[in-house]
C-alpha positions, -999 to +999 in steps of 0.1 A: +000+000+000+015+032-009+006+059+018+023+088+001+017+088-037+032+122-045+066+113-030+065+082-052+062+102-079+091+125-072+108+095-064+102+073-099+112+114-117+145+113-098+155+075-105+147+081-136+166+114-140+196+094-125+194+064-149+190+089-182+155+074-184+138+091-213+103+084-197+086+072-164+055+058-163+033+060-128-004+059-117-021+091-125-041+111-102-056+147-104-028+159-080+002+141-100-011+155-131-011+189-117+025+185-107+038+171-139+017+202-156+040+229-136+068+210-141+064+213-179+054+247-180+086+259-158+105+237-181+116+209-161+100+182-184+098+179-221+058+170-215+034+144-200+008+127-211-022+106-194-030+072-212-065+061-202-066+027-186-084+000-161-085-001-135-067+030-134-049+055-160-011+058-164+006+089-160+040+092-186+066+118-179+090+129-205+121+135-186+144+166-204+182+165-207+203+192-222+223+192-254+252+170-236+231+149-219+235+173-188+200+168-162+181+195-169+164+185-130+197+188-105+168+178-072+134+174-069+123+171-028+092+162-011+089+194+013+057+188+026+051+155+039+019+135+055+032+138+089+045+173+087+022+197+064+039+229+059+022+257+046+034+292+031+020+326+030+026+342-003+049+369+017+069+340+028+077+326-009+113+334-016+128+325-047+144+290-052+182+295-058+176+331-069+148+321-095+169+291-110+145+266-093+104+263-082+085+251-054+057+235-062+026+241-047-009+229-037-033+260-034-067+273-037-062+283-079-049+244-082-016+231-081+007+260-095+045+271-092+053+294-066+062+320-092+021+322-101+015+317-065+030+353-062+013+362-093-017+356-079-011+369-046-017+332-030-002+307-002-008+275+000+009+239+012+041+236-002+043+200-018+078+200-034+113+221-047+127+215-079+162+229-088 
């Protein structure tokens, strides 16, 4: 039984990353769609894509790598975890290694990058940093 499904995620996205993976395949799930959808949009993946399925869908994340074969994704960390929520006010969003990285977060617009989060002048729980 799998009692935190967002950390697996970030977890199969960094074993992957490791390994050069082009792809990784996972369960999908409104919440790990709306991750992998800020993580393309900042640029951290090449894209996703949801494949209908039964009993459930599947979730495929194309992993990006620079020209070299350089990871384009250096960390990806579970911040907020079942047993320890931790929650931000949008005047306590810094910038993630001076803009180079994004924390990703769970709020009431939807899951969105903490760059929009400031945008739109929102806090929220703090699911993850990518850099």
């Amino acid at each position: 039984m799998m009692t935190d499904p967002i950390a697996d995620m970030l977890t199969r996205i960094r074993n992957a990353n490791r390994n050069s993976t082009k792809t990784v395949q996972m369960p999908a799930s409104k919440m790990r769609v709306g991750i992998a959808e800020v993580l393309q949009s900042e640029g951290f993946v090449a894209g996703y894509r949801v494949e209908p399925g039964k009993p459930c869908s599947t979730l495929i994340v194309n992993l990006k790598y620079g020209v070299d074969g350089e990871q384009v994704i250096r960390a990806i960390d579970r911040v907020s975890k079942p047993g320890c929520r931790v929650y931000k006010g949008v005047a306590e969003l810094k910038p993630v290694l001076r803009g180079q990285g994004i924390r990703v977060m769970s709020t009431p617009k939807g899951v969105i990058s903490d760059r929009k989060a400031r945008e739109l002048n929102v806090g929220g729980e703090v699911l993850a940093e990518v850099y």
